[in-house]
mmCIF file of the N, C-alpha and C atoms, coordinates in Angstrom:
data_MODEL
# 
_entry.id   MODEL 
# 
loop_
_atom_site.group_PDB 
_atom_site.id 
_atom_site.type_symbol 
_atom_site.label_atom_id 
_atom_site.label_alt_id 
_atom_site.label_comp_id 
_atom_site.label_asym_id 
_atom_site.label_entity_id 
_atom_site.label_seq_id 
_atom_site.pdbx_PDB_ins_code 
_atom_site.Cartn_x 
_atom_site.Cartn_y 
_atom_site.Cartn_z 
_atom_site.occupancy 
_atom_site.B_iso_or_equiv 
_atom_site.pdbx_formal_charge 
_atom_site.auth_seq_id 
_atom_site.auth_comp_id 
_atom_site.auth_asym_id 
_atom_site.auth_atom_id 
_atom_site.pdbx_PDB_model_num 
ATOM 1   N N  . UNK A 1 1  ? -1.532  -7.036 -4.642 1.00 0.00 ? 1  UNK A N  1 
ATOM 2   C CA . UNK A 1 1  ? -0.210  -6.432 -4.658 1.00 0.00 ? 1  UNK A CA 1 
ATOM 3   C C  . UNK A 1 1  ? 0.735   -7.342 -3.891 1.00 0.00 ? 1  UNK A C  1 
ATOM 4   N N  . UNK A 1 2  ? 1.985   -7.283 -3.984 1.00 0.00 ? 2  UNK A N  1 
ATOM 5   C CA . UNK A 1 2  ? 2.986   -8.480 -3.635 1.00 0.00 ? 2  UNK A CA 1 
ATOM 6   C C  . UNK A 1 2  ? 3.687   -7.969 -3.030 1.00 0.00 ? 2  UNK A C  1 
ATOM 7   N N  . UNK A 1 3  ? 3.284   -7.101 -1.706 1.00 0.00 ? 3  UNK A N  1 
ATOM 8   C CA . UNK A 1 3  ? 3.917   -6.436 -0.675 1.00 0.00 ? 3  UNK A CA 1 
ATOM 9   C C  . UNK A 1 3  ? 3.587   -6.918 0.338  1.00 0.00 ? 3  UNK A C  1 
ATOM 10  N N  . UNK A 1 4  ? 3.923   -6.579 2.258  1.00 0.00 ? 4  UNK A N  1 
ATOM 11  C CA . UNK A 1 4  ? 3.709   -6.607 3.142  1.00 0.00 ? 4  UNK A CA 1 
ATOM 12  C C  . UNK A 1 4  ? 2.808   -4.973 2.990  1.00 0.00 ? 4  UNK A C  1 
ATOM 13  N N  . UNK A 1 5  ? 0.925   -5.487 3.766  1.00 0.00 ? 5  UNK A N  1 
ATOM 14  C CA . UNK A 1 5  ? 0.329   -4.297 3.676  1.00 0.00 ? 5  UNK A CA 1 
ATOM 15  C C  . UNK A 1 5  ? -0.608  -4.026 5.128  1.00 0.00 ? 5  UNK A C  1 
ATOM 16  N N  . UNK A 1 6  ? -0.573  -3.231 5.655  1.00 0.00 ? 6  UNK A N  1 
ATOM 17  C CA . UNK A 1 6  ? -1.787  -3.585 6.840  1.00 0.00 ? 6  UNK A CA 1 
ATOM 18  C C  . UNK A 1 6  ? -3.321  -3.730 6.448  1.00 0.00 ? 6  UNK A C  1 
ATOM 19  N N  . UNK A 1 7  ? -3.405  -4.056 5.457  1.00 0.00 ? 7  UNK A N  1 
ATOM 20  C CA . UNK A 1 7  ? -4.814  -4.625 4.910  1.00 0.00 ? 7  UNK A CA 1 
ATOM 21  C C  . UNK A 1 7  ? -4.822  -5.255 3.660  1.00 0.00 ? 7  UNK A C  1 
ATOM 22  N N  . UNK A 1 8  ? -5.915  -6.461 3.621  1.00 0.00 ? 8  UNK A N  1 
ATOM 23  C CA . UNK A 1 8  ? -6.022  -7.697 2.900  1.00 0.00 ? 8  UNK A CA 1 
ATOM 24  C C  . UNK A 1 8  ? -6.885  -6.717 1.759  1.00 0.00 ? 8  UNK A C  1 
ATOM 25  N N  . UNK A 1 9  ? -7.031  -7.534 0.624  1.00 0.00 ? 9  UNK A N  1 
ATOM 26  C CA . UNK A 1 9  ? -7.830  -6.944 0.031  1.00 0.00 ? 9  UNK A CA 1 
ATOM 27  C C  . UNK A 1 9  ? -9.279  -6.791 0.288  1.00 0.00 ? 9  UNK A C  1 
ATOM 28  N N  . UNK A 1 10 ? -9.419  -8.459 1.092  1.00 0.00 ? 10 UNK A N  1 
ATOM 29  C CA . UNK A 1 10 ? -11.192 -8.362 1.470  1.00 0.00 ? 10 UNK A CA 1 
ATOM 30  C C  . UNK A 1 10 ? -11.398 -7.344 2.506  1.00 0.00 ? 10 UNK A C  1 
ATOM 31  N N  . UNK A 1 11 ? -10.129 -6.827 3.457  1.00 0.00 ? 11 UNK A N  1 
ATOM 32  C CA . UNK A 1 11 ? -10.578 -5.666 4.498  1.00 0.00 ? 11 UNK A CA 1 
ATOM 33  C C  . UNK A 1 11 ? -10.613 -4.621 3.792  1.00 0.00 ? 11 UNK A C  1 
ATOM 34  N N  . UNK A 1 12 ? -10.454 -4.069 2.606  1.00 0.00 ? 12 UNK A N  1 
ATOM 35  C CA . UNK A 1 12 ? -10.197 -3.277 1.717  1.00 0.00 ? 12 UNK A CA 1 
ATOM 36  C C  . UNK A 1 12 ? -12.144 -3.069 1.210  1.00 0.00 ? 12 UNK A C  1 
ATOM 37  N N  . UNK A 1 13 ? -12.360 -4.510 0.506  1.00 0.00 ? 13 UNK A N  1 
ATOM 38  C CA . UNK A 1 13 ? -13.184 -4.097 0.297  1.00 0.00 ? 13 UNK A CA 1 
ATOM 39  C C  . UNK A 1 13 ? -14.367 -3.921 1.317  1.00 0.00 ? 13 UNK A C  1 
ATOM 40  N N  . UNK A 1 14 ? -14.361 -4.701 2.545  1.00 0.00 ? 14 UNK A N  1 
ATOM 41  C CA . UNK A 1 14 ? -15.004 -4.369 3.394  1.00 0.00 ? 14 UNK A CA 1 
ATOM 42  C C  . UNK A 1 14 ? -15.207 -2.800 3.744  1.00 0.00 ? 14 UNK A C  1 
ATOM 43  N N  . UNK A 1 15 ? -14.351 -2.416 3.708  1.00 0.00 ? 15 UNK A N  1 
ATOM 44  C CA . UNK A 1 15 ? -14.040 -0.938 4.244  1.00 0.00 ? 15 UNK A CA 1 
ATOM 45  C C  . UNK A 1 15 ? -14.908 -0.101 3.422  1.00 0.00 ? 15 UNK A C  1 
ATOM 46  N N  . UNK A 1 16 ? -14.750 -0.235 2.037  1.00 0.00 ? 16 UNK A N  1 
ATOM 47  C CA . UNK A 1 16 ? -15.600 0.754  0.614  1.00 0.00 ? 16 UNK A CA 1 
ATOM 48  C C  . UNK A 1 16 ? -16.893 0.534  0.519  1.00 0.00 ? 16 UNK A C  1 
ATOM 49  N N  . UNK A 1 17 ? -17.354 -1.041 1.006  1.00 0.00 ? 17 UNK A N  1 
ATOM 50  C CA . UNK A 1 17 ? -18.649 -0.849 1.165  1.00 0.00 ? 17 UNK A CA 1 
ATOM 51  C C  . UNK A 1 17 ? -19.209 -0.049 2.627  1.00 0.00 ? 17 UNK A C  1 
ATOM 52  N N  . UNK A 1 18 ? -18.291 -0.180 3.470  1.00 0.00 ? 18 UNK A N  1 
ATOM 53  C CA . UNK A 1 18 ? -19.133 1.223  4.664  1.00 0.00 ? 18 UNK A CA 1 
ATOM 54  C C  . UNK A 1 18 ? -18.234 2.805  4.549  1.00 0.00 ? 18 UNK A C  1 
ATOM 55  N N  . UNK A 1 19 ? -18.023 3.011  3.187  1.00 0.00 ? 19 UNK A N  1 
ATOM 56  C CA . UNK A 1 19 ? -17.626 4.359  2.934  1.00 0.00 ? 19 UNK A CA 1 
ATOM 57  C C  . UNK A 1 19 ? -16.738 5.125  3.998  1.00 0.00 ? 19 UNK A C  1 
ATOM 58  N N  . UNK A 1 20 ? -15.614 4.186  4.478  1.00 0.00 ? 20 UNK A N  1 
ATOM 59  C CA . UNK A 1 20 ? -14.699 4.428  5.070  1.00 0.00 ? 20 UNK A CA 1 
ATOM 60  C C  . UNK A 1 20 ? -13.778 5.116  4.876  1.00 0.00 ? 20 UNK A C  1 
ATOM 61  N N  . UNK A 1 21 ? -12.812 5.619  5.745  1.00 0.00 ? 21 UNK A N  1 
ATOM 62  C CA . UNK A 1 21 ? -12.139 6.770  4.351  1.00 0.00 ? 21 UNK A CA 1 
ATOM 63  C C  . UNK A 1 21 ? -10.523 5.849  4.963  1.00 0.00 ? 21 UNK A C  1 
ATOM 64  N N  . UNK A 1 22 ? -9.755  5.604  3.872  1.00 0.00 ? 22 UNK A N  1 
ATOM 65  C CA . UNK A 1 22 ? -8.912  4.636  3.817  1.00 0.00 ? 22 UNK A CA 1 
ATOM 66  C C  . UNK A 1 22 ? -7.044  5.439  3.553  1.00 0.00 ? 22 UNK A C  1 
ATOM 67  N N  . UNK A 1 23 ? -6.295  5.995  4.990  1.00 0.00 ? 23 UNK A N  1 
ATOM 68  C CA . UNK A 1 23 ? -5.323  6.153  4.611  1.00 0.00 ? 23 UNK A CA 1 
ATOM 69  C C  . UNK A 1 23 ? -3.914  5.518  4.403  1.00 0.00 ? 23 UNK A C  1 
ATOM 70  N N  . UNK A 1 24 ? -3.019  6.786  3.926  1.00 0.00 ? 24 UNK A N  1 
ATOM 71  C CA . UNK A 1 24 ? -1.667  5.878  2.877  1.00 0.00 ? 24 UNK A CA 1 
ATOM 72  C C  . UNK A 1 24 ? -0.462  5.852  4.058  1.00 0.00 ? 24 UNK A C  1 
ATOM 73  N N  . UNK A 1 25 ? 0.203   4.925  4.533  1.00 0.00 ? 25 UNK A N  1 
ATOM 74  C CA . UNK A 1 25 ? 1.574   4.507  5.373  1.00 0.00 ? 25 UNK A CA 1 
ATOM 75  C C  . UNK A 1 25 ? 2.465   4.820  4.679  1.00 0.00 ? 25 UNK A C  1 
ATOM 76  N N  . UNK A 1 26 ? 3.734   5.589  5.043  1.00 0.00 ? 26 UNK A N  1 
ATOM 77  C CA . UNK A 1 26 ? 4.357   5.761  3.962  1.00 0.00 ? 26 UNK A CA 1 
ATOM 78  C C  . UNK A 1 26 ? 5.765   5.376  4.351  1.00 0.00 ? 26 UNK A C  1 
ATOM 79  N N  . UNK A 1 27 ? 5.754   4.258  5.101  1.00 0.00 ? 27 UNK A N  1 
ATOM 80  C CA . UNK A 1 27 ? 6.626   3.101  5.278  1.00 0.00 ? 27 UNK A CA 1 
ATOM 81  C C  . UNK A 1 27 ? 7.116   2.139  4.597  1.00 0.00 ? 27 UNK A C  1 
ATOM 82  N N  . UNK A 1 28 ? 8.983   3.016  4.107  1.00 0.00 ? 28 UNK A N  1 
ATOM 83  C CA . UNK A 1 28 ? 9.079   1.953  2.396  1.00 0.00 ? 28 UNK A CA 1 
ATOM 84  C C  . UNK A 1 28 ? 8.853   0.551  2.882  1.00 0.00 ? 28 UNK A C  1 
ATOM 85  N N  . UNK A 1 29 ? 9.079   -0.742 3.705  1.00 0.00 ? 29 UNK A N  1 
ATOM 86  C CA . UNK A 1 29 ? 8.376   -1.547 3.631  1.00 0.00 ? 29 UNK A CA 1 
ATOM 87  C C  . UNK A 1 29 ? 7.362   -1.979 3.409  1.00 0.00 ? 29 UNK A C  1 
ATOM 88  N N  . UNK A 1 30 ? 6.104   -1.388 3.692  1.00 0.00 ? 30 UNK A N  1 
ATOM 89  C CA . UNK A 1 30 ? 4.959   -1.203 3.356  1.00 0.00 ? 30 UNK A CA 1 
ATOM 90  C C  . UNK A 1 30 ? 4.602   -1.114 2.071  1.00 0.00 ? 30 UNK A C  1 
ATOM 91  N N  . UNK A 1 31 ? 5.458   -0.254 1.153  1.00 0.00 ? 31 UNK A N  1 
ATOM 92  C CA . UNK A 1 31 ? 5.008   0.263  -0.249 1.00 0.00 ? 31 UNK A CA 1 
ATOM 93  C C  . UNK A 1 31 ? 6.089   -0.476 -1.493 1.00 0.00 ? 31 UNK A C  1 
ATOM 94  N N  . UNK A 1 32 ? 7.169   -1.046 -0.655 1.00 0.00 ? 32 UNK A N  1 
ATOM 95  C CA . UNK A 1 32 ? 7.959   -1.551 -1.960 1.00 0.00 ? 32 UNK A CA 1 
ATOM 96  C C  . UNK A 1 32 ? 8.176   -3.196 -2.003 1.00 0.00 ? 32 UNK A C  1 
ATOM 97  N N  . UNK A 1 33 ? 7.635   -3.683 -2.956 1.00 0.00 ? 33 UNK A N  1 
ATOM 98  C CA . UNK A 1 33 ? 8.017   -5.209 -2.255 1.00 0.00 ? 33 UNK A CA 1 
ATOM 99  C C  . UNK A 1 33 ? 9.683   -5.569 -2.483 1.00 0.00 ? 33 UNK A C  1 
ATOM 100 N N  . UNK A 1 34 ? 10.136  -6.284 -1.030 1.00 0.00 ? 34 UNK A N  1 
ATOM 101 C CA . UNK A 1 34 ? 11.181  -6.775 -1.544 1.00 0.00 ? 34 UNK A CA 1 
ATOM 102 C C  . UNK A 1 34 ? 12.104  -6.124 -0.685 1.00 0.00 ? 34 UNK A C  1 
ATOM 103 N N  . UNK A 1 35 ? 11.239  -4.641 -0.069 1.00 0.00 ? 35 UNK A N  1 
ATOM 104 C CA . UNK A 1 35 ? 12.172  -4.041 0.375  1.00 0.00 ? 35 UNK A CA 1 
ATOM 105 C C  . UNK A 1 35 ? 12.683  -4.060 2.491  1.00 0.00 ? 35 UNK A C  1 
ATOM 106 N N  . UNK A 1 36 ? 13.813  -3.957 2.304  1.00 0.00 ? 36 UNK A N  1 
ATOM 107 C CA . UNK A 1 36 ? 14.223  -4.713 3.905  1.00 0.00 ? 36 UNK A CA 1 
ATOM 108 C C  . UNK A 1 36 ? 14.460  -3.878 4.461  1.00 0.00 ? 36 UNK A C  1 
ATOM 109 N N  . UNK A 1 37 ? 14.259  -3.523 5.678  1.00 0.00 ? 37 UNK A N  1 
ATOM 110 C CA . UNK A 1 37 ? 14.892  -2.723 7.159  1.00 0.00 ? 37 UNK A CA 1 
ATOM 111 C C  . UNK A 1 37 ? 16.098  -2.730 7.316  1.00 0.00 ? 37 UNK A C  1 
ATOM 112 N N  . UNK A 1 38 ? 16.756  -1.626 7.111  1.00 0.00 ? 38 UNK A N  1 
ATOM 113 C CA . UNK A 1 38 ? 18.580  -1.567 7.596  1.00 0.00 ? 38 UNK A CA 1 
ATOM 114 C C  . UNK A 1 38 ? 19.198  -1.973 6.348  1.00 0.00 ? 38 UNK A C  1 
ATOM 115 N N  . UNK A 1 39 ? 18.132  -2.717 4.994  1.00 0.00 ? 39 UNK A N  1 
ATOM 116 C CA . UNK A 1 39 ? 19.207  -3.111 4.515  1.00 0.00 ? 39 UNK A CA 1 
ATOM 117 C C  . UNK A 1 39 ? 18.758  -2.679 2.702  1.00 0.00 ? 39 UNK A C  1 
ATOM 118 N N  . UNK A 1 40 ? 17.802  -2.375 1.994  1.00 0.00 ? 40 UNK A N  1 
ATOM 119 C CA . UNK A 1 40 ? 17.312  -1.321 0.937  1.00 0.00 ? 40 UNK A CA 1 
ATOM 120 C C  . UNK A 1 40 ? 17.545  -0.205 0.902  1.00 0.00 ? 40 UNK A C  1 
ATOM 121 N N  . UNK A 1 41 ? 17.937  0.783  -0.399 1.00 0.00 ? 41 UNK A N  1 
ATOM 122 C CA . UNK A 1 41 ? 17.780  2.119  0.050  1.00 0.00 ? 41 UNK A CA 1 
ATOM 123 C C  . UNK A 1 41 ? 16.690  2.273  -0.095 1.00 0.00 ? 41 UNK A C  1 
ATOM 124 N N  . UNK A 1 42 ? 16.501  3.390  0.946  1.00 0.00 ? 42 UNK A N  1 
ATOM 125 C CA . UNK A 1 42 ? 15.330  3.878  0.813  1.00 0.00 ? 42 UNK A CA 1 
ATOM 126 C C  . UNK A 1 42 ? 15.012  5.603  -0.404 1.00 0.00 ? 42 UNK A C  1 
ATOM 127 N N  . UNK A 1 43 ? 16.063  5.625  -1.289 1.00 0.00 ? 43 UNK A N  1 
ATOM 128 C CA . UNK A 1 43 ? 15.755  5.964  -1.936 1.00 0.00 ? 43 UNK A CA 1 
ATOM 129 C C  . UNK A 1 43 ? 15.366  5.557  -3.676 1.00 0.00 ? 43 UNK A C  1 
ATOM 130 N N  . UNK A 1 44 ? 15.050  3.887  -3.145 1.00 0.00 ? 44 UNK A N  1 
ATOM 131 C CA . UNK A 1 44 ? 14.478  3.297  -3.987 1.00 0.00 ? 44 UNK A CA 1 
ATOM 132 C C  . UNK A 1 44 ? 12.958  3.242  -4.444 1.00 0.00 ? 44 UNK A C  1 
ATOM 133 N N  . UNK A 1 45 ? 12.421  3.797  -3.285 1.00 0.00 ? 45 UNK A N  1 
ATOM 134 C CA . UNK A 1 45 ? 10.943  4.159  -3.213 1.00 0.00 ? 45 UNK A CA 1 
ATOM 135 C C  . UNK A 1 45 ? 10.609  5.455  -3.407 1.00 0.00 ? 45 UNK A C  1 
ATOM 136 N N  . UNK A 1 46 ? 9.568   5.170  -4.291 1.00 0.00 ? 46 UNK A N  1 
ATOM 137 C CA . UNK A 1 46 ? 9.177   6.505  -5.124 1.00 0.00 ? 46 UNK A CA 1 
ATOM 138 C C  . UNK A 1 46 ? 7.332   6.892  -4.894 1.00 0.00 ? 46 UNK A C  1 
ATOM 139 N N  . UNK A 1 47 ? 7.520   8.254  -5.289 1.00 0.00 ? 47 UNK A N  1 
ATOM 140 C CA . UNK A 1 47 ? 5.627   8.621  -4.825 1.00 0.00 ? 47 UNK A CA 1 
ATOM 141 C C  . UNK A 1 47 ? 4.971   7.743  -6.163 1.00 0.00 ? 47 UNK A C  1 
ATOM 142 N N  . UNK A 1 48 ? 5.590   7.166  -7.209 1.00 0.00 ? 48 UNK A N  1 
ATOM 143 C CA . UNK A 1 48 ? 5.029   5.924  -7.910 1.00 0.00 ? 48 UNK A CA 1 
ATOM 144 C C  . UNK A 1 48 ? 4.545   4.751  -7.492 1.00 0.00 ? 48 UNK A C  1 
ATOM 145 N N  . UNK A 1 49 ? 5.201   4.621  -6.267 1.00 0.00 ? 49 UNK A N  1 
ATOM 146 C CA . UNK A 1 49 ? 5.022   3.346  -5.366 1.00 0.00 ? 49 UNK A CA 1 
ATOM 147 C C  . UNK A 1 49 ? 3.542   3.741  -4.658 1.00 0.00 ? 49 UNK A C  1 
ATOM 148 N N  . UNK A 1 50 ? 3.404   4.491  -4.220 1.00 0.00 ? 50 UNK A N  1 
ATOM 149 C CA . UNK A 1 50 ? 2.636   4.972  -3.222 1.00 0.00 ? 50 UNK A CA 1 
ATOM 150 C C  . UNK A 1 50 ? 1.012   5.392  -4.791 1.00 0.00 ? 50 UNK A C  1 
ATOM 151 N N  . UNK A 1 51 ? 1.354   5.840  -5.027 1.00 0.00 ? 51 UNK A N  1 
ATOM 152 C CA . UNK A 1 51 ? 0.306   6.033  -6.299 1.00 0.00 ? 51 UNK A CA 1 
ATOM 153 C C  . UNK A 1 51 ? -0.362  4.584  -7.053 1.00 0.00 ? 51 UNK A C  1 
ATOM 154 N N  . UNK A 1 52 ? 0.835   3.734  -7.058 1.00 0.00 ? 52 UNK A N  1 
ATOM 155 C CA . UNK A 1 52 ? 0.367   2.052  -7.446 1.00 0.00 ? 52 UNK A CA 1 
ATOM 156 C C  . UNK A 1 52 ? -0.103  1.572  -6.142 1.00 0.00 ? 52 UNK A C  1 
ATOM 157 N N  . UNK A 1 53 ? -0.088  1.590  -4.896 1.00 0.00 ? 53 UNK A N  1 
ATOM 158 C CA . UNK A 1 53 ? -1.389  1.212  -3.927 1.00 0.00 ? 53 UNK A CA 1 
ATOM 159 C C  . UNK A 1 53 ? -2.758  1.859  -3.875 1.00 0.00 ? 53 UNK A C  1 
ATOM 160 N N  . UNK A 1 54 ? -2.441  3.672  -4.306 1.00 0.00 ? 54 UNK A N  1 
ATOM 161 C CA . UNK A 1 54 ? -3.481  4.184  -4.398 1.00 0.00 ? 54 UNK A CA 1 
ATOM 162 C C  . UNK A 1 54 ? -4.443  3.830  -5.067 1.00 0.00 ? 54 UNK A C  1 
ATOM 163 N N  . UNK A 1 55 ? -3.843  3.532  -6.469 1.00 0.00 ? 55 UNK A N  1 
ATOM 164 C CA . UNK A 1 55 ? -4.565  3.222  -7.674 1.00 0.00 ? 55 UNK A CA 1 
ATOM 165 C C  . UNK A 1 55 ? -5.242  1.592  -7.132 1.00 0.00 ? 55 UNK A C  1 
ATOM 166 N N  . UNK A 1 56 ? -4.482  0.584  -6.424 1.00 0.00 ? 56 UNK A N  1 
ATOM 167 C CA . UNK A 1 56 ? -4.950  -0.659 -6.244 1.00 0.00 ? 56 UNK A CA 1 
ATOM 168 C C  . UNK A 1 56 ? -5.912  -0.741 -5.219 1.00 0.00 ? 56 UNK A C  1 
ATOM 169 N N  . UNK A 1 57 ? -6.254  0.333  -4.477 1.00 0.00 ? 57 UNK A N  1 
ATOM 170 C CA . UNK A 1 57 ? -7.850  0.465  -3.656 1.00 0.00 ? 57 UNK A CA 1 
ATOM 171 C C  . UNK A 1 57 ? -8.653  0.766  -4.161 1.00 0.00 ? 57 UNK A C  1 
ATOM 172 N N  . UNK A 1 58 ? -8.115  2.005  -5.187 1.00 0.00 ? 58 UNK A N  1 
ATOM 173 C CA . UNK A 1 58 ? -9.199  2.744  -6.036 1.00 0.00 ? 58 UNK A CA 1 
ATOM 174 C C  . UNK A 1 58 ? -9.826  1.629  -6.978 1.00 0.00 ? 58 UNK A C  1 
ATOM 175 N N  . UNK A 1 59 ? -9.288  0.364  -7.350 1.00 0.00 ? 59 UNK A N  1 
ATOM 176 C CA . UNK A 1 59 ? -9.855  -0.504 -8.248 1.00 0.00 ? 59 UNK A CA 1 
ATOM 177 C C  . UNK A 1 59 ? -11.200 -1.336 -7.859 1.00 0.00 ? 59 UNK A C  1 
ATOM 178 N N  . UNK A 1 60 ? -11.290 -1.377 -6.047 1.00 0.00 ? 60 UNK A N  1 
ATOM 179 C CA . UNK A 1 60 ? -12.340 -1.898 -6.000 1.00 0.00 ? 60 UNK A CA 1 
ATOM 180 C C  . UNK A 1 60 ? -13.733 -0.973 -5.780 1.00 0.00 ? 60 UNK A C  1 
ATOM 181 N N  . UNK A 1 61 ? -13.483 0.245  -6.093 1.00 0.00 ? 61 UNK A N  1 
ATOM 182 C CA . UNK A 1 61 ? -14.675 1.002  -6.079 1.00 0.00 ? 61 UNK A CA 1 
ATOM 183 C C  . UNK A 1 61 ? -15.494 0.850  -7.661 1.00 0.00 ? 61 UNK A C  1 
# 
């Protein structure tokens, strides 16, 4: 994914192989790429955003 995320994908998958339970930030930086502090709306970010990271952890199971 082509965001700023607090985890890489290999900590990602690290994590699924010790059945970790992995939660969601819901910090539009975090979830929108592109998007800036003080200066994006933040009603540019949508629970779509947040559902396309979901879905991009869920891929390495």
């Amino acid at each position: 994914m082509d965001a700023d995320r607090q985890l890489t994908d290999e900590q990602i998958k690290a994590l699924i192989e010790r059945g970790a339970v992995i939660g969601c930030a819901f910090d539009n930086w975090m979830i929108k790429p592109g998007w800036t502090i003080g200066v994006s709306d933040p009603k540019t970010t949508s629970v779509e955003d947040i559902a396309n990271h979901t879905d991009h952890i869920c891929q390495w199971r």
